[in-house]
Backbone as a printed PyTorch tensor [residue, N CA C, xyz], in Angstrom:
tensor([[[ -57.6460,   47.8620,  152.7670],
         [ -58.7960,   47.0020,  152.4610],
         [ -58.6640,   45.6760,  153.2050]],

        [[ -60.1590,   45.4690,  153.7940],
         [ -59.9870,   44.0320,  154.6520],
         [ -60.0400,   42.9220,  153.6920]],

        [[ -59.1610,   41.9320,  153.4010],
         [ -59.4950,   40.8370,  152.7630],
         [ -60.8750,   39.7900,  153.2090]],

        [[ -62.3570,   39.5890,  151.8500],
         [ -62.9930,   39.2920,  152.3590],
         [ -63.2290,   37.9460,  152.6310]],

        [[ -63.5580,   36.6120,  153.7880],
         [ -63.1110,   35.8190,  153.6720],
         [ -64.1590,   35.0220,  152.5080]],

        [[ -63.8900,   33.6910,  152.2010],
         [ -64.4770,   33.2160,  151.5580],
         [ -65.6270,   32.1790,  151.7920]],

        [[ -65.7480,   31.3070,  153.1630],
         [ -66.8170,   31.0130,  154.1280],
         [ -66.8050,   32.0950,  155.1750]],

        [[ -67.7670,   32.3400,  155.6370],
         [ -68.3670,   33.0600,  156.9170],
         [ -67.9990,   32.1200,  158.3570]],

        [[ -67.5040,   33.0440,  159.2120],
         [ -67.0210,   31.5130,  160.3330],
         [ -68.6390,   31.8160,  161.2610]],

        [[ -68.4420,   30.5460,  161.6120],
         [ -70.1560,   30.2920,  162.5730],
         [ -70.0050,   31.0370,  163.7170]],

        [[ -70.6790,   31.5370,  164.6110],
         [ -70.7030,   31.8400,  165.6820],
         [ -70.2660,   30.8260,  167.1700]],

        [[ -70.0300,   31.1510,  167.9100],
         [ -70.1000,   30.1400,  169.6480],
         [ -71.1650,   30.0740,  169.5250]],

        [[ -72.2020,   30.5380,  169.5680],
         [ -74.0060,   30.2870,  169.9810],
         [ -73.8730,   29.3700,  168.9700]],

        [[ -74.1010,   29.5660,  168.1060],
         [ -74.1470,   27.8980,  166.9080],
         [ -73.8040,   26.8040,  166.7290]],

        [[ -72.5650,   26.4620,  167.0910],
         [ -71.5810,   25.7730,  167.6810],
         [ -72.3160,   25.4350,  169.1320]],

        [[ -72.6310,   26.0470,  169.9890],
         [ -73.2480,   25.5660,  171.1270],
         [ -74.4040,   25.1070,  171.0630]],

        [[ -75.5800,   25.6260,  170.4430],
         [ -76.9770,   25.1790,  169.9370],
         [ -76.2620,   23.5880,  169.2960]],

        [[ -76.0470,   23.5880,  168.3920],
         [ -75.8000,   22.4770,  167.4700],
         [ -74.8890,   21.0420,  168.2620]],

        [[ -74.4690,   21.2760,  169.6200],
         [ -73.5240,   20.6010,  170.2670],
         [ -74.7220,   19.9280,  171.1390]],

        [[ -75.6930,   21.2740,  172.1120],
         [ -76.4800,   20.7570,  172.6690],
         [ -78.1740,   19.8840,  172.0450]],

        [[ -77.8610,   19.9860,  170.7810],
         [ -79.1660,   18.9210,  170.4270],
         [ -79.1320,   17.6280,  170.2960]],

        [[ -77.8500,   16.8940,  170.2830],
         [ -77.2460,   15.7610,  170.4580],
         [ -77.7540,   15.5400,  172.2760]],

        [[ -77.4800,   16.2350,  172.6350],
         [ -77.2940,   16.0230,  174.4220],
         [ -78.5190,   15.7200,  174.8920]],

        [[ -79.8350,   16.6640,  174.4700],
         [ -80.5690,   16.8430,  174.4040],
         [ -81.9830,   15.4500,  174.5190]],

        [[ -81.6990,   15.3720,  172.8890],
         [ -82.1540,   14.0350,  172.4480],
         [ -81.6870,   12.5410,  173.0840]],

        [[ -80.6820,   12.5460,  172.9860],
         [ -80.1820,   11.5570,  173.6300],
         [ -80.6260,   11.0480,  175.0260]],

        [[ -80.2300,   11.9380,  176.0870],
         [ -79.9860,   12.6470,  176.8290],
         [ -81.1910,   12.0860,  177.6340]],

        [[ -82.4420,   13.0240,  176.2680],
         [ -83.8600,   12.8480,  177.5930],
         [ -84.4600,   11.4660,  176.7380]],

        [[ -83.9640,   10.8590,  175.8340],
         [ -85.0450,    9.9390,  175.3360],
         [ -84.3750,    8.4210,  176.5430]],

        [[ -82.7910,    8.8440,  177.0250],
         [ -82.6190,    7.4490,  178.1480],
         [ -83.1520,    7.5970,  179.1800]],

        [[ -82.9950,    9.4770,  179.8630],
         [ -83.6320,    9.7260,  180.9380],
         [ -85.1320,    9.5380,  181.2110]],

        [[ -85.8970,    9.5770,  180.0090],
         [ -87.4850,    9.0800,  179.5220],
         [ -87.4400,    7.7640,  179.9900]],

        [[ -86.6650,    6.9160,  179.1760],
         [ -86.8660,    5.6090,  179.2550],
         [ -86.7470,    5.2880,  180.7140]],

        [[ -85.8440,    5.4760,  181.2990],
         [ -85.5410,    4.8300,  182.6970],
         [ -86.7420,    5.1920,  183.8280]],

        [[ -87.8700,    6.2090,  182.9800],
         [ -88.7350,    6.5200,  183.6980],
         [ -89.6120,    5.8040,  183.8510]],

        [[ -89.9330,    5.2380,  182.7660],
         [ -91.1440,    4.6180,  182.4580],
         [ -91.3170,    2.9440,  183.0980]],

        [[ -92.4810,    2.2570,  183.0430],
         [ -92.3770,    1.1890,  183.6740],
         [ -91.8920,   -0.1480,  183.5910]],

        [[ -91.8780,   -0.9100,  184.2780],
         [ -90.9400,   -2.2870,  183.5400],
         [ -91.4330,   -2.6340,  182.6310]],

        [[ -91.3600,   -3.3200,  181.6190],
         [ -91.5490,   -3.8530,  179.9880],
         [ -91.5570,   -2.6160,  179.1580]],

        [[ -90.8130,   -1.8590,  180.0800],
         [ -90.5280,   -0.5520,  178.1070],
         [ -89.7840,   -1.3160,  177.8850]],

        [[ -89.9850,   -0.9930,  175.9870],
         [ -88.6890,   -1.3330,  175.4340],
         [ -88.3720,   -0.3810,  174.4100]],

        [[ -86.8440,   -0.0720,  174.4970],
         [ -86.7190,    1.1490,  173.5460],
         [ -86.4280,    0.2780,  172.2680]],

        [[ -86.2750,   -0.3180,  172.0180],
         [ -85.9730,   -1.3880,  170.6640],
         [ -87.0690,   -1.3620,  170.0220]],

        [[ -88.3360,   -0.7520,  170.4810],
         [ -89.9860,   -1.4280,  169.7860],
         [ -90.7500,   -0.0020,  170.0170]],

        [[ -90.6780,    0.8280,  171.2380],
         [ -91.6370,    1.9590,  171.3550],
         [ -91.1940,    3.1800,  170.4190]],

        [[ -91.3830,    3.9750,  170.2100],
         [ -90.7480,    5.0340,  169.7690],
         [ -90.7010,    6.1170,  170.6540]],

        [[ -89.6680,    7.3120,  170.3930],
         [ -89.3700,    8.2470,  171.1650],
         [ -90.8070,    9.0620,  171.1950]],

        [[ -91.5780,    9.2700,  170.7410],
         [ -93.4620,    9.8490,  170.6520],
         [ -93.7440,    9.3610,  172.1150]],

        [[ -93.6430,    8.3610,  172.3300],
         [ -94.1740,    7.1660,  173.3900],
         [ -93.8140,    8.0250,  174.5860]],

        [[ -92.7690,    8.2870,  174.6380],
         [ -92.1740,    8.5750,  175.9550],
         [ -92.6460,   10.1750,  176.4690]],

        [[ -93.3830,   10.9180,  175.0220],
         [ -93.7280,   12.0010,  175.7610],
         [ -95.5360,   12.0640,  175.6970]],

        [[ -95.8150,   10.8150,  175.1840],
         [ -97.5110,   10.9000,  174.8360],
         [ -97.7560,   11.3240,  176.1040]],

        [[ -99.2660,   11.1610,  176.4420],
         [-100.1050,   11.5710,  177.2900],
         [-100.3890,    9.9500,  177.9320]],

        [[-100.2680,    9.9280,  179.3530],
         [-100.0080,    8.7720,  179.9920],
         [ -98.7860,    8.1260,  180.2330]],

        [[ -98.0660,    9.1070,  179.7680],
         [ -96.7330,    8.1520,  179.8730],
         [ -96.1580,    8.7770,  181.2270]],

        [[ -95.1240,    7.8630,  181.8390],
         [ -94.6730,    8.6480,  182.7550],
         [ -93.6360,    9.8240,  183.0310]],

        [[ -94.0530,   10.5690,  183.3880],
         [ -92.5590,   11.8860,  183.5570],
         [ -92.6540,   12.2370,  181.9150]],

        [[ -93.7210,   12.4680,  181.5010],
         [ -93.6960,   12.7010,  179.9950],
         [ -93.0410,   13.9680,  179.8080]],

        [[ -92.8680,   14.9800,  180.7360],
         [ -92.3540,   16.1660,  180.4560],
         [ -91.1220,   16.1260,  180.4690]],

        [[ -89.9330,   14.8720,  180.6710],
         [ -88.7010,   15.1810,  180.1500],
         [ -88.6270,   15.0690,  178.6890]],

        [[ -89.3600,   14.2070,  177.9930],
         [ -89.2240,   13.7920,  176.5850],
         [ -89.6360,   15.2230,  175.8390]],

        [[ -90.9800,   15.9220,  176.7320],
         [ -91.1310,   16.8690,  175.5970],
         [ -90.5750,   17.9430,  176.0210]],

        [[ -89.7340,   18.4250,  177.1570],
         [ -89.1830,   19.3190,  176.8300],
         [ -87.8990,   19.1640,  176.3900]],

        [[ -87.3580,   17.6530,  176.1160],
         [ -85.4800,   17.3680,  175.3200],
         [ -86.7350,   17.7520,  173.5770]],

        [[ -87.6870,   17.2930,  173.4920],
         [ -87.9250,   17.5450,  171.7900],
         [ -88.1810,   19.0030,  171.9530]],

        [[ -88.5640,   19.4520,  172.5600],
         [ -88.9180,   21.6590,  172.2070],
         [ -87.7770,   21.7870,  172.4570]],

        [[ -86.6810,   21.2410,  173.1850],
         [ -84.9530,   21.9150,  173.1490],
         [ -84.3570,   21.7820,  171.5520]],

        [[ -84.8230,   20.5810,  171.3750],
         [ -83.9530,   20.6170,  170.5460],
         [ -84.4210,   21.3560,  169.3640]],

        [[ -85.6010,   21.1310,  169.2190],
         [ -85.7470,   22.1910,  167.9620],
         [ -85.9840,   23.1030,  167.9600]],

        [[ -85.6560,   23.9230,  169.1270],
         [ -84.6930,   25.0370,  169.4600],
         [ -83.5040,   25.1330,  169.0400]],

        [[ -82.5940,   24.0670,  169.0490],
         [ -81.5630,   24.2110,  168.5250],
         [ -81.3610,   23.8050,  167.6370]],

        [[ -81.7030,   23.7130,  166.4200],
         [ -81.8000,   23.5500,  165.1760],
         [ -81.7130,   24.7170,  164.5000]],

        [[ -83.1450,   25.5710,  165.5000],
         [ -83.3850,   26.7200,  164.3070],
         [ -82.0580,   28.0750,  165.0390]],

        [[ -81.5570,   27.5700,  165.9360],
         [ -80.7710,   28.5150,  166.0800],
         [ -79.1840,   28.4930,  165.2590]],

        [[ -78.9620,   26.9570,  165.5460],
         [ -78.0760,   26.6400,  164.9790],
         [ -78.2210,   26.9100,  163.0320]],

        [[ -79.5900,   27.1040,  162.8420],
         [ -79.6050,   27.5740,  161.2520],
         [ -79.6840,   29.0690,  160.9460]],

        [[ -79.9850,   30.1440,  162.0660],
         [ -79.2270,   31.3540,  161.9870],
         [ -77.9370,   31.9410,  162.2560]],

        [[ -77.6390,   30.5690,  162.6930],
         [ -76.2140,   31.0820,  162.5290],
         [ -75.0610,   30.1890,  161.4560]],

        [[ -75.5860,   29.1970,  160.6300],
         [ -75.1770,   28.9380,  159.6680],
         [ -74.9330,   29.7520,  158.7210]],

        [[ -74.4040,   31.1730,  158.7720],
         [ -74.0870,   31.6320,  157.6430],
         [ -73.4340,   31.3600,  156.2620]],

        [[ -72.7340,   30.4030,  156.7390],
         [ -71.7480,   29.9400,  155.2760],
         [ -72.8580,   29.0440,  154.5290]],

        [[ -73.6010,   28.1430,  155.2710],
         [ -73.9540,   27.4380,  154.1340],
         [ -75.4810,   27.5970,  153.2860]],

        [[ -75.9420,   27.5080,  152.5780],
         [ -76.7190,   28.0880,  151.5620],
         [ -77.5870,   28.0660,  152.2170]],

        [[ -78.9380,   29.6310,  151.7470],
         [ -79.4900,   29.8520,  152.1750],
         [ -80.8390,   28.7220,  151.9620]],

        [[ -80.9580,   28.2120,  150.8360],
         [ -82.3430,   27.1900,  151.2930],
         [ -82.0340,   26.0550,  152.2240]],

        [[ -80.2810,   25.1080,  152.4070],
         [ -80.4020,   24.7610,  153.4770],
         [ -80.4260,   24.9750,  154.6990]],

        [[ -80.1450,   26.0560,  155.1200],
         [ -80.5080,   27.3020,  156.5590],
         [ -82.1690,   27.0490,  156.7330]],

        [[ -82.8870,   27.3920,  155.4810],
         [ -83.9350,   27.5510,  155.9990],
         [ -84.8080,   26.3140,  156.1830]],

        [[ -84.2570,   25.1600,  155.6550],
         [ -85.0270,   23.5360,  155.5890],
         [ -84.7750,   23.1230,  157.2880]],

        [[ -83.2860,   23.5960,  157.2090],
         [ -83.0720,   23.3600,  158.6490],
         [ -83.7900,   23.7120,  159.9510]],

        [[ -84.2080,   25.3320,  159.7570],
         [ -84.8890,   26.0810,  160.4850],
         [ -86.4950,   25.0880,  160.2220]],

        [[ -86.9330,   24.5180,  159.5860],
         [ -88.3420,   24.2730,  159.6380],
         [ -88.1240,   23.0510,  160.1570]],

        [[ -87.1330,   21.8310,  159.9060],
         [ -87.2990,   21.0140,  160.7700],
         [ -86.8920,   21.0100,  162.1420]],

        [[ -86.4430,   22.3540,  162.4380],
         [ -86.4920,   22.8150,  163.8190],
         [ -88.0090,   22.8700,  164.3270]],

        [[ -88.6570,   23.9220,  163.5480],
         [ -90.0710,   23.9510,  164.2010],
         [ -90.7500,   23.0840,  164.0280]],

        [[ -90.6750,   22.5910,  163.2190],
         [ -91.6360,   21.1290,  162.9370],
         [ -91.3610,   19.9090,  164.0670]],

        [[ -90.2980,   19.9510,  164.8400],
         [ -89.6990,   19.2370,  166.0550],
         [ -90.3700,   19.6400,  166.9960]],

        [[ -89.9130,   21.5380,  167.5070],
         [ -91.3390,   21.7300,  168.1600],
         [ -92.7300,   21.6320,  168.4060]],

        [[ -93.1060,   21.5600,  167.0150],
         [ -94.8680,   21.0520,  167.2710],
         [ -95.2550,   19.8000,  167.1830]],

        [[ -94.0490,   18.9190,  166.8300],
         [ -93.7220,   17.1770,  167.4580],
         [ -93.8450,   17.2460,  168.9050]],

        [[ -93.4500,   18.4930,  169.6660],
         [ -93.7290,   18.1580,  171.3000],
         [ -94.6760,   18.6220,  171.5360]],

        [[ -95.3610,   19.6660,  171.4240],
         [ -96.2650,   20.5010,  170.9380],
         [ -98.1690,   19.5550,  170.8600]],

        [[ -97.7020,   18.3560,  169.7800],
         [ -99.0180,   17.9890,  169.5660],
         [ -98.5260,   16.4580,  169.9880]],

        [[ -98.4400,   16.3350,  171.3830],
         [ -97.9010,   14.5930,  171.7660],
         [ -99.3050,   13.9840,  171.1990]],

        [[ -98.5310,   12.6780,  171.5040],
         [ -99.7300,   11.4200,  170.9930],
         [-100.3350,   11.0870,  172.0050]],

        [[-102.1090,   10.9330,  171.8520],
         [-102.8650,   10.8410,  172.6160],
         [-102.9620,    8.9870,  173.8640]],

        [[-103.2880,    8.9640,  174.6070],
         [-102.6350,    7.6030,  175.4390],
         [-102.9820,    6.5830,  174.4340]],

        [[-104.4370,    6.3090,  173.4390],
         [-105.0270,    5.4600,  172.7520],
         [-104.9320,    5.8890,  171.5980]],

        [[-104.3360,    5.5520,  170.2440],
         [-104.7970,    5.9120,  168.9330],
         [-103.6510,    7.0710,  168.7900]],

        [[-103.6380,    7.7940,  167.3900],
         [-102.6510,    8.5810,  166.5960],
         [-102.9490,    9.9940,  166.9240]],

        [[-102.4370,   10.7190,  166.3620],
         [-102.9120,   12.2600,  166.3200],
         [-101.9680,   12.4730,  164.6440]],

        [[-103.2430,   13.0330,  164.2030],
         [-103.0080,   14.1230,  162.8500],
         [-101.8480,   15.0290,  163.0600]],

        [[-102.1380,   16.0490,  163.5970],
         [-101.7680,   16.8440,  163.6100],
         [ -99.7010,   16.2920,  164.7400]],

        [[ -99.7190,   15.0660,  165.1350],
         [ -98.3330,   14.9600,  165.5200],
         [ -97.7210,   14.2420,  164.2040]],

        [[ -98.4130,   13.5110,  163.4900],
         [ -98.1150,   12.5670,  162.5940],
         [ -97.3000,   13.2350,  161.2490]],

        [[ -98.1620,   14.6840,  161.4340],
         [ -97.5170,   15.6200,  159.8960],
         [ -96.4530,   16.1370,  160.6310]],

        [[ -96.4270,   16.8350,  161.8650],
         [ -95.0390,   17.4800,  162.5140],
         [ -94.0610,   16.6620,  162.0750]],

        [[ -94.3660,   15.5290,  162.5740],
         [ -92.9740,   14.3120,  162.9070],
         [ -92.3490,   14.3400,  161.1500]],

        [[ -93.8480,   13.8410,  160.1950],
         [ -93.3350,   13.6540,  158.8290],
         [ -92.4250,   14.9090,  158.0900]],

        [[ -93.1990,   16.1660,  158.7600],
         [ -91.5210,   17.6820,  158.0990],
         [ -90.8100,   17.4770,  158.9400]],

        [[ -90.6790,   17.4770,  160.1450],
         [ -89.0980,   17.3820,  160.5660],
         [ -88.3690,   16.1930,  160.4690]],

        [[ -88.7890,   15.0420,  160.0610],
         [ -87.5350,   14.2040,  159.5810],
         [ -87.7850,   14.7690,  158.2960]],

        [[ -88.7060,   14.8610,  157.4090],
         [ -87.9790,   15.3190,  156.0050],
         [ -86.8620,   15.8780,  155.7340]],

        [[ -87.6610,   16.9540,  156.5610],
         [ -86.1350,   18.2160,  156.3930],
         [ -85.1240,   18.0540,  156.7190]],

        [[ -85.2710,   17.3700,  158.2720],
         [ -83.6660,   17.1000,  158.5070],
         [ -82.6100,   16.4720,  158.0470]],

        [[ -83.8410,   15.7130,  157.0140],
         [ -82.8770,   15.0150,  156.1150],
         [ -82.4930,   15.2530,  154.6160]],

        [[ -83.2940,   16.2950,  154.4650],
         [ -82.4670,   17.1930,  153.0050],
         [ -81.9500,   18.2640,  153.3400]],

        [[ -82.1020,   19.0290,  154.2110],
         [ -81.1430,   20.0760,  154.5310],
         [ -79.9410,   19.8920,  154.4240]],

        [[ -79.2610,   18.8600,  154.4370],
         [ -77.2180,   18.7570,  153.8070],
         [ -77.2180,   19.0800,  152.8850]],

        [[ -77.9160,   18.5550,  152.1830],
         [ -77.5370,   18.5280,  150.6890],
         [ -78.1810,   20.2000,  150.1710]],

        [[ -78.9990,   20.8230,  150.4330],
         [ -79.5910,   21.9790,  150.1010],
         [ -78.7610,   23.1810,  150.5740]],

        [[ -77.7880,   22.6330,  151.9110],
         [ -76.6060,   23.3560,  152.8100],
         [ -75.4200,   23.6140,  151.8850]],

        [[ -74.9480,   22.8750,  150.5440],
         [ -73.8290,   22.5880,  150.0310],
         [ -73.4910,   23.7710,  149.4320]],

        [[ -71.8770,   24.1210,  149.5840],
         [ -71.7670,   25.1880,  148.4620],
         [ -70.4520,   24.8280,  147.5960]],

        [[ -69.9710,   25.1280,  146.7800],
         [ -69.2740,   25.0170,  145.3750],
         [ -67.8360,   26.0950,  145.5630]],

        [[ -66.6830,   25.2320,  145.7530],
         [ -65.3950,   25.7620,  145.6670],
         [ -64.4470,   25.4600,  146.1260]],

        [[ -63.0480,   25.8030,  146.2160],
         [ -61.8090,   25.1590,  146.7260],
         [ -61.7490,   25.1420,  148.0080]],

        [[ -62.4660,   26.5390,  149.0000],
         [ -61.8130,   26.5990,  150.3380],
         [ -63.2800,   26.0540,  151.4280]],

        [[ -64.1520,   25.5240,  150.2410],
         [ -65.5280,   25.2190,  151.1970],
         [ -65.6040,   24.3350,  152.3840]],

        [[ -65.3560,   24.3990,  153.0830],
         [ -64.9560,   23.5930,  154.3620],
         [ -66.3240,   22.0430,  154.3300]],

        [[ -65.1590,   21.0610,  154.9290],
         [ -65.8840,   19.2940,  154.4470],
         [ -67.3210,   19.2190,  154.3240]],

        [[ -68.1740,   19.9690,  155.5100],
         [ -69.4050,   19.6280,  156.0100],
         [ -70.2080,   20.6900,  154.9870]],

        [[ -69.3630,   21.2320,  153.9580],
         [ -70.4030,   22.0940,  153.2920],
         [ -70.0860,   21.1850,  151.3690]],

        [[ -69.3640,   20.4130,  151.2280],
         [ -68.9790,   20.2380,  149.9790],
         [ -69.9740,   18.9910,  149.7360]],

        [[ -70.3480,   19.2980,  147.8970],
         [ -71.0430,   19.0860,  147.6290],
         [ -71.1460,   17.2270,  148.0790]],

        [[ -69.8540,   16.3860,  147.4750],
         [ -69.7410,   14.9930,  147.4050],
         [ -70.6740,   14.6070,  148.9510]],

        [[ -69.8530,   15.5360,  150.0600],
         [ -70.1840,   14.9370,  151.3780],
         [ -71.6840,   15.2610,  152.0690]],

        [[ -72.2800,   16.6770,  151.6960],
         [ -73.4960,   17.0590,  151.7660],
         [ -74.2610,   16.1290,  151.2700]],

        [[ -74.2800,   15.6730,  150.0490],
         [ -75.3710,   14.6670,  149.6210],
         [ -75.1510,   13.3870,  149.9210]],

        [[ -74.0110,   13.2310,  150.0930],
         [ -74.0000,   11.5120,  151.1740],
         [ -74.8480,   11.5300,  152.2330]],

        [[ -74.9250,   12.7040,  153.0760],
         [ -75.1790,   12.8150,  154.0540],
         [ -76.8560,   13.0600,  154.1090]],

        [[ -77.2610,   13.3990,  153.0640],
         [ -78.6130,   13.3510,  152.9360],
         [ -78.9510,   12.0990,  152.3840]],

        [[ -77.9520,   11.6110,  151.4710],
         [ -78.8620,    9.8920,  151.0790],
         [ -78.8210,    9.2410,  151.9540]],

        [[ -77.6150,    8.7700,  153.6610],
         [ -77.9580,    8.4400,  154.1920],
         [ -79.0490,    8.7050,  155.1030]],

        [[ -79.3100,    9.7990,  155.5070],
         [ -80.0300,    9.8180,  156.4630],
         [ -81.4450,    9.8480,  155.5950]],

        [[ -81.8440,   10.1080,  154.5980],
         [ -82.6890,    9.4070,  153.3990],
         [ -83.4230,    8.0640,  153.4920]],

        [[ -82.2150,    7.1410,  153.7280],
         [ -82.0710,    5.9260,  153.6010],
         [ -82.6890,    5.2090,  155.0990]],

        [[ -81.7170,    6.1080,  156.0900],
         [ -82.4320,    5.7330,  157.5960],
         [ -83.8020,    5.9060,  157.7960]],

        [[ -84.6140,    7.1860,  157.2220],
         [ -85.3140,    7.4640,  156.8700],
         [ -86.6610,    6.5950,  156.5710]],

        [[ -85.9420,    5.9920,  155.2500],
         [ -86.9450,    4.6200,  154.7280],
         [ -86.7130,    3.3040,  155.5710]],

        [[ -85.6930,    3.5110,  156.5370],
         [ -85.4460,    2.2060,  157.3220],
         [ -86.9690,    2.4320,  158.6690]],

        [[ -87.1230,    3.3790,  158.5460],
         [ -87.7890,    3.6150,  160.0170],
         [ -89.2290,    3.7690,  159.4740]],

        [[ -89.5310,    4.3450,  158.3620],
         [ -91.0580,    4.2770,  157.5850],
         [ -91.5340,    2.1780,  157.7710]],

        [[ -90.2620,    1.3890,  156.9460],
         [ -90.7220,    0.2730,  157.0850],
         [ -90.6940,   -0.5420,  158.3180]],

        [[ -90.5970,    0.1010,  159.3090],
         [ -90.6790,   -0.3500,  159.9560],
         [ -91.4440,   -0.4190,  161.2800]],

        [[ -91.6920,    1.0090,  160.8190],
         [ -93.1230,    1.8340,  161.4340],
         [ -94.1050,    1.5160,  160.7910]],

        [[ -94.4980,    0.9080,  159.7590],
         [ -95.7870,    0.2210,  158.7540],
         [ -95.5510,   -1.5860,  159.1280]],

        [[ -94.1830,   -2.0990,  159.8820],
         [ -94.1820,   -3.3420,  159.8160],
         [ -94.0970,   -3.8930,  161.5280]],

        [[ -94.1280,   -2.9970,  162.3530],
         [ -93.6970,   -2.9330,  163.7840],
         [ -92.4140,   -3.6020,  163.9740]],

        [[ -91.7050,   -3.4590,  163.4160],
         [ -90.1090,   -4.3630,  163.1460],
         [ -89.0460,   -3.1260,  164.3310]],

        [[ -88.8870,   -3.7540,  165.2120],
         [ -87.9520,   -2.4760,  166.3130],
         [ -87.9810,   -0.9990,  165.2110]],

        [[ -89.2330,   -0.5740,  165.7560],
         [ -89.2330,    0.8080,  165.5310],
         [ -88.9810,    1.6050,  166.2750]],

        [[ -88.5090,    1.5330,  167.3880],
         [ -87.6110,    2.6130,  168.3770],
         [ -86.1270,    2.7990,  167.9090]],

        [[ -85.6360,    1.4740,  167.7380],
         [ -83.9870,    1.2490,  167.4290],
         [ -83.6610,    2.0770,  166.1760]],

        [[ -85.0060,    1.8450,  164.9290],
         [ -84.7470,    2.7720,  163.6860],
         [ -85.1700,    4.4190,  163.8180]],

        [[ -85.8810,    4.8440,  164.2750],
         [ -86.3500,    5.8150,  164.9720],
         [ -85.3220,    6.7040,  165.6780]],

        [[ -84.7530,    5.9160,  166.5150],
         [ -83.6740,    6.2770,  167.2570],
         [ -82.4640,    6.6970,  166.1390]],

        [[ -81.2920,    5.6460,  165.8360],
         [ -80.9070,    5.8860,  164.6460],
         [ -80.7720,    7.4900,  163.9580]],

        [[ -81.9680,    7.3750,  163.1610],
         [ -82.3730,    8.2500,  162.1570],
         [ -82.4730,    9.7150,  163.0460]],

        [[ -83.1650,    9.5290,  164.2740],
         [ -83.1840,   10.8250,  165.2890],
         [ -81.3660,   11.5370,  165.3390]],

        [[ -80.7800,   10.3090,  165.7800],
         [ -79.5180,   11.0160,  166.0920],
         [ -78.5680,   11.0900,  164.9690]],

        [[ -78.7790,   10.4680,  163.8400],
         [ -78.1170,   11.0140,  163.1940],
         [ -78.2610,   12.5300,  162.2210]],

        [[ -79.8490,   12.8380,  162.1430],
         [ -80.4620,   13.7810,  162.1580],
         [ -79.7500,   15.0310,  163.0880]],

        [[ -79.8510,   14.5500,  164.7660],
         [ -79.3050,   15.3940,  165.2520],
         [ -77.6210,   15.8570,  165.1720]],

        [[ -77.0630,   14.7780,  165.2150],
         [ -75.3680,   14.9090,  165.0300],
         [ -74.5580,   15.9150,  163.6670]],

        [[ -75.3910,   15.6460,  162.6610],
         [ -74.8710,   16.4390,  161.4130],
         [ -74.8330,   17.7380,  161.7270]],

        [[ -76.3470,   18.4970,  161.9250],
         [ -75.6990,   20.0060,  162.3840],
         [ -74.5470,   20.3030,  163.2940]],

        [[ -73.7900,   19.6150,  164.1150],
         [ -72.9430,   19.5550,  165.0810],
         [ -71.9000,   19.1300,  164.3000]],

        [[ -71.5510,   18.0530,  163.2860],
         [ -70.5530,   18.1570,  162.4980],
         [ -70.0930,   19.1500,  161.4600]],

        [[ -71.4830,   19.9090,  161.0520],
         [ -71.1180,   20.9190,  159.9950],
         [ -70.5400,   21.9690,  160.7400]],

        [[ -70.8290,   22.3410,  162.0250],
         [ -70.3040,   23.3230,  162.6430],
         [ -69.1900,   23.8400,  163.2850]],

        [[ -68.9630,   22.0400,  163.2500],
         [ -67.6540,   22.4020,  163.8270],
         [ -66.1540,   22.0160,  162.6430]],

        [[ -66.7990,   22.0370,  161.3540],
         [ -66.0650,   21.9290,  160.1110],
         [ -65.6510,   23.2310,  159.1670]],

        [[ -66.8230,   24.1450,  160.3080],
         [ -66.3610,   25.5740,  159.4100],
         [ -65.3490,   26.9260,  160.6810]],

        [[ -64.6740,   27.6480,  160.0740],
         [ -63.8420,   28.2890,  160.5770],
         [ -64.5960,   29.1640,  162.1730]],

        [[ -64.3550,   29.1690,  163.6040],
         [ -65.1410,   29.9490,  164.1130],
         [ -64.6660,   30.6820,  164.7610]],

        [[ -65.6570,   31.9620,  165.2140],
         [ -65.2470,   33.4550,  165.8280],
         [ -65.1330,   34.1870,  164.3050]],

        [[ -64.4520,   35.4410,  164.8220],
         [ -64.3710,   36.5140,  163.6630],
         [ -63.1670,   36.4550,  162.9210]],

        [[ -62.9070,   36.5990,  161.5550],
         [ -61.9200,   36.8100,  161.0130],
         [ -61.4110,   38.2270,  160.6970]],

        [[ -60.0640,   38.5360,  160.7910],
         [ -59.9190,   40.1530,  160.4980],
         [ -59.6260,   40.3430,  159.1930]]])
């Protein structure tokens, strides 16, 4: 009889998805910026900005946001160990990222339909830790309960840092930003906190 283990170890594809959405984001929101014309400022615009319509080289911004939430939802099929409703919160603020690139902001004025994308995928990305958590001695860091829900009140918290500040124009890129990467970084810490490859 095979002893069965007690977390599921993640896959390389998961581990790789979850490595490259950090890269991603990052990645294309400087390569964005450096595109655009003198008086950007990433301290005040938001990452939307850089892939609206009129902007320049808008297609690096939106294809680092359709990467990445690509890698979200991949990186949440292959989260096996950690619970299945946070797998699947994860997986939606994956797609909900996609149709953040999906429905850019128009050169003048808002769009509906980007405004609700943007509002589920930070939701989610920011309760999915805590919905990820599971209960026991050998549960590896990025899945236990204490640290899962830290990890959602902060990014909770960043969360409400970037709402007020998006209602107050107070450097809403810098909070934006922030909240983006730390959003992105957690799946990449949980992954690489649980056991990987196959166990015999």
């Amino acid at each position: 009889m095979r002893p069965v283990p007690l977390v599921r170890p993640v896959p390389w594809w998961a581990v790789l998805s979850a490595g490259c959405a950090p890269v991603l984001l990052i990645g294309g929101w400087t390569l964005a910026a450096a595109r655009q014309p003198p008086g950007y400022d990433p301290l005040v615009a938001t990452i939307s900005a850089l892939a609206a319509r009129g902007a320049t080289d808008r297609w690096v911004m939106t294809v680092a946001l359709a990467g990445l939430g690509v890698c979200h939802a991949v990186t949440a099929l292959g989260l096996r160990a950690a619970a299945p409703s946070g797998r699947l919160t994860l997986a939606v603020g994956g797609v909900a990222t996609v149709l953040v690139a999906a429905f850019p902001l128009p050169e003048v004025g808002t769009s509906p339909q980007h405004a609700v994308a943007a509002g589920v995928a930070f939701a989610a990305l920011s309760l999915w830790p805590a919905l990820a958590l599971r209960r026991g001695a050998d549960v590896p860091v990025g899945l236990r309960p204490a640290v899962a829900v830290s990890a959602t009140v902060l990014l909770a918290g960043l969360a409400a840092w970037f709402t007020v500040a998006l209602n107050t124009g107070t450097r809403v890129g810098l909070a934006e930003r922030v909240l983006a990467g730390g959003q992105a970084l957690w799946p990449l810490f949980v992954t690489l906190s649980l056991p990987k490859g196959r166990r015999r």
